[in-house]
C-alpha positions as CSV (number, residue, x, y, z in Angstrom):
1,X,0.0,0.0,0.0
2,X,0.9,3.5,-0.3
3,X,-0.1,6.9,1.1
4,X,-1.9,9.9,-0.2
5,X,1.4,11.6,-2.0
6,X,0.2,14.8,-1.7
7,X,-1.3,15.0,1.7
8,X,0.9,12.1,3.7
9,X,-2.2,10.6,4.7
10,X,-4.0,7.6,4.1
11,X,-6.4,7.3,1.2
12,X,-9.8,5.6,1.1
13,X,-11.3,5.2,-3.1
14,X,-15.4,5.0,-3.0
15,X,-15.1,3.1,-6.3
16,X,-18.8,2.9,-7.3
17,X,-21.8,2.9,-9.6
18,X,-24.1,5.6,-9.7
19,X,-27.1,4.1,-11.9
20,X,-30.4,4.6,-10.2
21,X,-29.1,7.4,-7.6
22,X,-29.3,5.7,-4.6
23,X,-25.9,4.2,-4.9
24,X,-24.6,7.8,-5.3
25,X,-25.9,9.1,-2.0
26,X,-24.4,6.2,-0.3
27,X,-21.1,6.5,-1.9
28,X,-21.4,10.3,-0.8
29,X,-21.9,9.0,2.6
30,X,-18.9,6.4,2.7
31,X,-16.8,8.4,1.6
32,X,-18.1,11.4,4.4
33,X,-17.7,8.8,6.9
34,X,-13.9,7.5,5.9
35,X,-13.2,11.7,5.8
36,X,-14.3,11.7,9.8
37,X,-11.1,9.8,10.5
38,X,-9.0,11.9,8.9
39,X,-8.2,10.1,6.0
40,X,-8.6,11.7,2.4
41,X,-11.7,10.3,0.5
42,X,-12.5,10.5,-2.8
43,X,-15.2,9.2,-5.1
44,X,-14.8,6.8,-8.1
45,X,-17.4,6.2,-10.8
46,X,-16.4,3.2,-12.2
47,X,-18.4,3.3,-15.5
48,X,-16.0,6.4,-16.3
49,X,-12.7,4.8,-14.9
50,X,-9.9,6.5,-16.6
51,X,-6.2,6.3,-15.7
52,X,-6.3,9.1,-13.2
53,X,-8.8,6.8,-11.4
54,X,-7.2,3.4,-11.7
55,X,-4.1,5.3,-10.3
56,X,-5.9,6.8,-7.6
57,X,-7.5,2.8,-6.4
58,X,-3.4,1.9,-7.0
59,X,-2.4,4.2,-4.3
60,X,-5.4,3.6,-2.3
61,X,-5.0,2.2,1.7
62,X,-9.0,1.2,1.5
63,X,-11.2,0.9,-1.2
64,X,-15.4,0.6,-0.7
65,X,-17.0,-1.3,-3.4
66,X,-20.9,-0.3,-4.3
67,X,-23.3,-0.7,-6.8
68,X,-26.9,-1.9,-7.7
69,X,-27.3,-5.1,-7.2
70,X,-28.8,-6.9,-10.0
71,X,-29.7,-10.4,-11.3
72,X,-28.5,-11.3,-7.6
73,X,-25.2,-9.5,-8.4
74,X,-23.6,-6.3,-9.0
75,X,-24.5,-4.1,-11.9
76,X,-23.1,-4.9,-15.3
77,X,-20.9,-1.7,-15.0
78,X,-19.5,-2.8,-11.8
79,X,-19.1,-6.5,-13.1
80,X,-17.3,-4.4,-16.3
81,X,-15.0,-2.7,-14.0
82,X,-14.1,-5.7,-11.6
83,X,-13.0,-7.7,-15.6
84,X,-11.0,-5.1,-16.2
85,X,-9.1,-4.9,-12.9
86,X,-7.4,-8.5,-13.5
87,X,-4.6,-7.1,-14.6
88,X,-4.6,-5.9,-10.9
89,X,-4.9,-9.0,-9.8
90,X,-2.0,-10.4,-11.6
91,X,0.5,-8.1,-10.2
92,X,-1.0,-8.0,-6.7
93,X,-1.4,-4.4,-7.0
94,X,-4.4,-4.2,-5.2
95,X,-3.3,-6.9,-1.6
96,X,-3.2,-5.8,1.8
97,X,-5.7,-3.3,1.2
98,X,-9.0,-2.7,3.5
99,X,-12.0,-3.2,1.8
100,X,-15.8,-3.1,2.2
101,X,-19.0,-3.0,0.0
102,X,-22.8,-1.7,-0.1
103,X,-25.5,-2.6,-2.6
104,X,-28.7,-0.9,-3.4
105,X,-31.9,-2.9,-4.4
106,X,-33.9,-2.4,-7.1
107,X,-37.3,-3.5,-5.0
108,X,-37.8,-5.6,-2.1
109,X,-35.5,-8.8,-2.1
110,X,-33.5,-7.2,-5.1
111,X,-30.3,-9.5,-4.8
112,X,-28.2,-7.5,-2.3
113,X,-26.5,-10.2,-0.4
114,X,-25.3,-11.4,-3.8
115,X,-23.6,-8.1,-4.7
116,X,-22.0,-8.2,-1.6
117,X,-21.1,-11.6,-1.7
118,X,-19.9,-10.3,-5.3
119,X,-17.8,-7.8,-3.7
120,X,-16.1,-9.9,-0.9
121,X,-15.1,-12.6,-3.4
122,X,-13.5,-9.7,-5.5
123,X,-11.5,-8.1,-2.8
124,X,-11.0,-11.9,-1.6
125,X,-9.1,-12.9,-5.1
126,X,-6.7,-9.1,-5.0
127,X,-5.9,-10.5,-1.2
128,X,-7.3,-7.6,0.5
129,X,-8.8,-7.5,3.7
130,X,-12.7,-7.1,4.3
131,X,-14.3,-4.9,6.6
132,X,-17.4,-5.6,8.0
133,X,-20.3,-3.5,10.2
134,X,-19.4,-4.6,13.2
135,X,-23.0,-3.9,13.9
136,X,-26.1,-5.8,15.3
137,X,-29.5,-6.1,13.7
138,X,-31.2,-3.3,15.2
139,X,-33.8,-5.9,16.7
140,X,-30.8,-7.6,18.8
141,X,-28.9,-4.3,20.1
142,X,-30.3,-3.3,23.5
143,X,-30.0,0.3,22.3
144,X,-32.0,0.1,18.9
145,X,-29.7,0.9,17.2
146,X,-27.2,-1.1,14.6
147,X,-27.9,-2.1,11.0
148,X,-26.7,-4.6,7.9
149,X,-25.8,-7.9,7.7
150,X,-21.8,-9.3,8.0
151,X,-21.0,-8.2,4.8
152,X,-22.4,-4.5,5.4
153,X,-24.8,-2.1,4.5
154,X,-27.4,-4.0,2.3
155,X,-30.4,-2.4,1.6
156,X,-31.8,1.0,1.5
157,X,-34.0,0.5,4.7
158,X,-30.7,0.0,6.3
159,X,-31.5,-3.4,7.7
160,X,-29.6,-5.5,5.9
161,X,-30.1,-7.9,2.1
162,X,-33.7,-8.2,1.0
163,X,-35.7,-5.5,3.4
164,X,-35.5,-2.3,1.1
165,X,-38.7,0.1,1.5
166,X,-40.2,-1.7,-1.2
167,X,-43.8,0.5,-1.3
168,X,-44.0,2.0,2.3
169,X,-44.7,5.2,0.9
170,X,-42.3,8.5,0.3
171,X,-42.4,9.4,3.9
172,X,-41.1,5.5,5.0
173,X,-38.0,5.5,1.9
174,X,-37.0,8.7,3.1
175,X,-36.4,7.4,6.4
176,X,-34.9,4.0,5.1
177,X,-32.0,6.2,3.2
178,X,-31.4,8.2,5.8
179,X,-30.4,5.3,7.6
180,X,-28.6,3.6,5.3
181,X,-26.2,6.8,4.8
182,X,-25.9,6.7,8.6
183,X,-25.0,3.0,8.4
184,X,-22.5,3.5,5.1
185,X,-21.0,6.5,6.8
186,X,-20.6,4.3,9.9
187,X,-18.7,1.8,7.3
188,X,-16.9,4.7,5.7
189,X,-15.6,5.1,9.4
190,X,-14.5,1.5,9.7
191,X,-12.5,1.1,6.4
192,X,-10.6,4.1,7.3
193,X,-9.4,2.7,10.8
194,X,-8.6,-0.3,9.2
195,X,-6.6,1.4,6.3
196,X,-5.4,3.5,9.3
197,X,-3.9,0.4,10.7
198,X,-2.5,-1.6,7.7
199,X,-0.5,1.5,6.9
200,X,0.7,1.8,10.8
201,X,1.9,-1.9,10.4
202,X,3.2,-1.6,7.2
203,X,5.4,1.8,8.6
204,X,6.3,-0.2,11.7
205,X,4.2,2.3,14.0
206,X,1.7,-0.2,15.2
207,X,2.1,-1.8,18.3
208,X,3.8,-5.6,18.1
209,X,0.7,-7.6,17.7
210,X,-1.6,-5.2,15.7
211,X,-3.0,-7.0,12.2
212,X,0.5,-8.8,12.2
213,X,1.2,-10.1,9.0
């Protein structure tokens, strides 16, 4: 891994597609939540990838995958972009790096958990290292609170693969994404300590023990 060259900090890539516009306001969220741990954050449309942004997820400490999920996968741009990082994978460009995911859903039970199964596998073959929630369901924390499912953030309600707000009305989807930016920001939050980390360990700042490798 590297670090940001022009501000000496770490850098966390939102790579992302933003077809149907929810997957943009979570992006905008992951990447506002990475940014409250001090790390630089950028956005990354990866139906317009050019070599500025395959540079940037080269020098990236922590990359968050998202897209609509579709056909119980990822979008066919994402699915585009992930082909055309093997070359990536061949070098090992992309290991050691945190990574996370989020899907949107087209409707109810649109195929989330596949997308992010999508996702994990992806960052599993470049040898990164996956970042989860570290939430509860909201049903099982005493406080109420906590979202998503072990992969992360999977629906728009917030609450996890295949309970989007389907037809509950404009007042109820409103509701659902503001949660579901509070529970990508709150995964924004986590890839950046974990890039935070990796780079400590890799500088030989981290305490002995600390994500050893």
């Amino acid at each position: 891994m590297t670090q940001d060259a022009g501000t000496g900090t770490p850098l966390v890539v939102i790579a992302y597609d933003p077809q149907g516009g929810g997957a943009a306001a979570l992006a905008a969220a992951a990447r506002d939540g990475a940014g409250e741990e001090g790390v630089r954050a950028v956005l990354a449309d990866v139906a317009a990838m050019g070599e500025d942004g395959w540079a940037l997820l080269d020098e990236a400490d922590g990359i968050v995958f998202g897209a609509p999920a579709h056909a119980n996968g990822a979008s066919a741009a994402f699915r585009g972009f992930a082909e055309e990082s093997s070359g990536r994978w061949a070098a090992r460009v992309w290991a050691d790096k945190a990574a996370s995911g989020f899907a949107t859903p087209g409707h109810p039970s649109g195929g989330e958990l596949g997308a992010l199964r999508y996702f994990s596998v992806l960052a599993s073959q470049h040898g990164m290292h996956w970042v989860d929630l570290d939430l509860p369901p909201a049903c099982l924390s005493p406080s109420g609170a906590g979202a998503g499912s072990a992969f992360g953030p999977g629906s728009l309600s917030g609450f996890g693969p295949g309970s989007g707000p389907g037809a509950a009305g404009a007042a109820a989807c409103g509701a659902a994404l503001t949660e579901a930016r509070e529970t990508v920001r709150h995964l924004g939050r986590r890839v950046a300590q974990v890039a935070r980390l990796l780079r400590a360990r890799d500088t030989g700042a981290a305490p002995p023990g600390v994500l050893a490798g």
